[in-house]
C-alpha positions as CSV (number, residue, x, y, z in Angstrom):
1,X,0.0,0.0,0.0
2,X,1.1,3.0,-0.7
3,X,3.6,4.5,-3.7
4,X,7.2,4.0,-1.8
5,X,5.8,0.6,-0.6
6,X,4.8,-0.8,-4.4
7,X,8.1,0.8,-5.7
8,X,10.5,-0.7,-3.1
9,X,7.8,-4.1,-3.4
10,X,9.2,-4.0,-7.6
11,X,12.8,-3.3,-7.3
12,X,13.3,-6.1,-4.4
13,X,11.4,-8.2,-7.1
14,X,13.2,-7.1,-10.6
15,X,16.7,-6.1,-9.1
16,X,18.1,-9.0,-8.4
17,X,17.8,-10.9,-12.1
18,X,20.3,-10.5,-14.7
19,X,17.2,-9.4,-17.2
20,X,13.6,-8.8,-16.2
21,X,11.5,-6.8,-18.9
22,X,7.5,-6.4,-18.3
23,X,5.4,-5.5,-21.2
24,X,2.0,-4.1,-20.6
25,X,-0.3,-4.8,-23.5
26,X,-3.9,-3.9,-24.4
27,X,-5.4,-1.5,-21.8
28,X,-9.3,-1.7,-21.8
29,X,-11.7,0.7,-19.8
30,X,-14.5,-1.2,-19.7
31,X,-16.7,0.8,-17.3
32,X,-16.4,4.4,-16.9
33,X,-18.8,6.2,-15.0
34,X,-18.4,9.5,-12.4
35,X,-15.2,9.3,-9.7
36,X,-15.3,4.8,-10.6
37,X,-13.7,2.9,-13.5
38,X,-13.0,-0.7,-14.0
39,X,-10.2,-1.4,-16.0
40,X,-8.1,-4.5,-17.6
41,X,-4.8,-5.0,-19.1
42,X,-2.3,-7.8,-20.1
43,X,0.9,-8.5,-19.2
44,X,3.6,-10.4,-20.4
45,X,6.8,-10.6,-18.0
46,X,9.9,-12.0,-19.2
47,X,13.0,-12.9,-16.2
48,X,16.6,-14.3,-16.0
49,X,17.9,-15.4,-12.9
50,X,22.0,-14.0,-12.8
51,X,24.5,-16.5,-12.8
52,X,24.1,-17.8,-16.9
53,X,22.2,-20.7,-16.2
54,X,19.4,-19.6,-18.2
55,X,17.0,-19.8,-14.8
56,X,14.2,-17.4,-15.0
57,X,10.3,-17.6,-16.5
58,X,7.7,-16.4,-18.6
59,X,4.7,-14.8,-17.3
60,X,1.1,-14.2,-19.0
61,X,-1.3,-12.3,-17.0
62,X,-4.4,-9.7,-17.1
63,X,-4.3,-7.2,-14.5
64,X,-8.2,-6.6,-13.2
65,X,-8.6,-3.1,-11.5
66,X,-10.7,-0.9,-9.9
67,X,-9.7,3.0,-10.1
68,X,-11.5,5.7,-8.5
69,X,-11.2,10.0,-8.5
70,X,-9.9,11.9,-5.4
71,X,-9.2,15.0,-5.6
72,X,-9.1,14.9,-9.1
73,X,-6.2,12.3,-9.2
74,X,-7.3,8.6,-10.3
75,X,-5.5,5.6,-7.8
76,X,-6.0,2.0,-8.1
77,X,-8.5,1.6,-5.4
78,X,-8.3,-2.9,-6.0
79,X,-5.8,-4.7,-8.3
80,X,-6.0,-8.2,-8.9
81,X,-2.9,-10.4,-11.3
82,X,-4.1,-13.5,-13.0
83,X,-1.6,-15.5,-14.4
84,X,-2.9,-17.2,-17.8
85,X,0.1,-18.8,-18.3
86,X,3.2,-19.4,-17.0
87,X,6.3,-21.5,-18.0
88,X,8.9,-21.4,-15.5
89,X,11.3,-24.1,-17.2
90,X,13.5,-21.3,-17.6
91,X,14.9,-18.3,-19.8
92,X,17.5,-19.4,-22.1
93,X,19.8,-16.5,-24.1
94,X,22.3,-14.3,-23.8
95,X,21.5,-10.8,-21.7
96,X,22.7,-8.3,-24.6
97,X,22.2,-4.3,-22.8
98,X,22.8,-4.1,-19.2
99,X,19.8,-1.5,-18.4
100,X,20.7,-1.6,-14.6
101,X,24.4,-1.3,-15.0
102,X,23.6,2.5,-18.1
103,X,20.8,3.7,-15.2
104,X,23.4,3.3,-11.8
105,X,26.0,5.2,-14.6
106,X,23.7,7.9,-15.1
Protein backbone atom coordinates (compact mmCIF):
# COMPACT_ATOMS: atom_id res chain seq x y z
CA UNK A 1 0.00 0.00 0.00
CA UNK A 2 1.09 3.02 -0.69
CA UNK A 3 3.63 4.49 -3.71
CA UNK A 4 7.16 4.01 -1.77
CA UNK A 5 5.77 0.56 -0.64
CA UNK A 6 4.85 -0.77 -4.39
CA UNK A 7 8.07 0.81 -5.69
CA UNK A 8 10.54 -0.74 -3.08
CA UNK A 9 7.80 -4.12 -3.36
CA UNK A 10 9.22 -3.97 -7.58
CA UNK A 11 12.83 -3.29 -7.31
CA UNK A 12 13.26 -6.11 -4.37
CA UNK A 13 11.44 -8.22 -7.07
CA UNK A 14 13.17 -7.06 -10.55
CA UNK A 15 16.69 -6.12 -9.10
CA UNK A 16 18.15 -9.00 -8.38
CA UNK A 17 17.76 -10.89 -12.11
CA UNK A 18 20.34 -10.49 -14.68
CA UNK A 19 17.24 -9.38 -17.16
CA UNK A 20 13.60 -8.76 -16.20
CA UNK A 21 11.46 -6.83 -18.87
CA UNK A 22 7.49 -6.42 -18.31
CA UNK A 23 5.44 -5.49 -21.20
CA UNK A 24 1.99 -4.07 -20.64
CA UNK A 25 -0.31 -4.83 -23.51
CA UNK A 26 -3.95 -3.92 -24.44
CA UNK A 27 -5.43 -1.52 -21.83
CA UNK A 28 -9.29 -1.66 -21.80
CA UNK A 29 -11.73 0.75 -19.77
CA UNK A 30 -14.47 -1.22 -19.75
CA UNK A 31 -16.67 0.84 -17.28
CA UNK A 32 -16.45 4.42 -16.93
CA UNK A 33 -18.81 6.17 -14.95
CA UNK A 34 -18.42 9.45 -12.39
CA UNK A 35 -15.20 9.26 -9.68
CA UNK A 36 -15.31 4.82 -10.65
CA UNK A 37 -13.68 2.91 -13.51
CA UNK A 38 -12.96 -0.72 -13.96
CA UNK A 39 -10.25 -1.37 -16.00
CA UNK A 40 -8.14 -4.49 -17.61
CA UNK A 41 -4.78 -5.01 -19.12
CA UNK A 42 -2.35 -7.78 -20.06
CA UNK A 43 0.90 -8.45 -19.17
CA UNK A 44 3.59 -10.41 -20.44
CA UNK A 45 6.77 -10.55 -18.00
CA UNK A 46 9.92 -12.03 -19.22
CA UNK A 47 13.03 -12.90 -16.22
CA UNK A 48 16.56 -14.28 -15.99
CA UNK A 49 17.85 -15.42 -12.94
CA UNK A 50 21.97 -13.95 -12.83
CA UNK A 51 24.46 -16.50 -12.82
CA UNK A 52 24.10 -17.78 -16.86
CA UNK A 53 22.21 -20.71 -16.24
CA UNK A 54 19.37 -19.55 -18.16
CA UNK A 55 17.00 -19.85 -14.82
CA UNK A 56 14.16 -17.44 -15.01
CA UNK A 57 10.35 -17.56 -16.52
CA UNK A 58 7.65 -16.37 -18.57
CA UNK A 59 4.69 -14.85 -17.34
CA UNK A 60 1.13 -14.21 -19.02
CA UNK A 61 -1.32 -12.35 -16.97
CA UNK A 62 -4.36 -9.71 -17.12
CA UNK A 63 -4.28 -7.15 -14.48
CA UNK A 64 -8.19 -6.56 -13.24
CA UNK A 65 -8.61 -3.08 -11.46
CA UNK A 66 -10.67 -0.93 -9.86
CA UNK A 67 -9.65 2.96 -10.12
CA UNK A 68 -11.48 5.66 -8.46
CA UNK A 69 -11.19 9.99 -8.46
CA UNK A 70 -9.93 11.85 -5.39
CA UNK A 71 -9.25 15.03 -5.60
CA UNK A 72 -9.13 14.90 -9.13
CA UNK A 73 -6.18 12.25 -9.15
CA UNK A 74 -7.26 8.60 -10.34
CA UNK A 75 -5.45 5.63 -7.82
CA UNK A 76 -6.02 2.02 -8.12
CA UNK A 77 -8.49 1.57 -5.42
CA UNK A 78 -8.31 -2.89 -5.98
CA UNK A 79 -5.79 -4.67 -8.28
CA UNK A 80 -6.05 -8.21 -8.94
CA UNK A 81 -2.92 -10.36 -11.26
CA UNK A 82 -4.05 -13.45 -13.01
CA UNK A 83 -1.64 -15.49 -14.37
CA UNK A 84 -2.93 -17.24 -17.77
CA UNK A 85 0.06 -18.82 -18.26
CA UNK A 86 3.25 -19.35 -17.02
CA UNK A 87 6.35 -21.52 -18.02
CA UNK A 88 8.95 -21.43 -15.49
CA UNK A 89 11.26 -24.13 -17.21
CA UNK A 90 13.51 -21.26 -17.61
CA UNK A 91 14.87 -18.29 -19.76
CA UNK A 92 17.46 -19.36 -22.11
CA UNK A 93 19.79 -16.49 -24.14
CA UNK A 94 22.28 -14.25 -23.81
CA UNK A 95 21.52 -10.77 -21.65
CA UNK A 96 22.68 -8.28 -24.56
CA UNK A 97 22.23 -4.34 -22.82
CA UNK A 98 22.76 -4.06 -19.19
CA UNK A 99 19.75 -1.48 -18.40
CA UNK A 100 20.73 -1.58 -14.63
CA UNK A 101 24.36 -1.28 -15.03
CA UNK A 102 23.56 2.47 -18.05
CA UNK A 103 20.77 3.74 -15.18
CA UNK A 104 23.43 3.31 -11.80
CA UNK A 105 26.04 5.19 -14.63
CA UNK A 106 23.72 7.86 -15.14
Amino acid sequence: EGRDNIAAGISGAVSPNAFHMLMPHAFVIDSLGGDRATARSILHEVFQRPGGTGEGAHVLGLYNDVVTRIDGVWRFADRRFDIHLMDAAGCPGHVMVDYAALAAAR
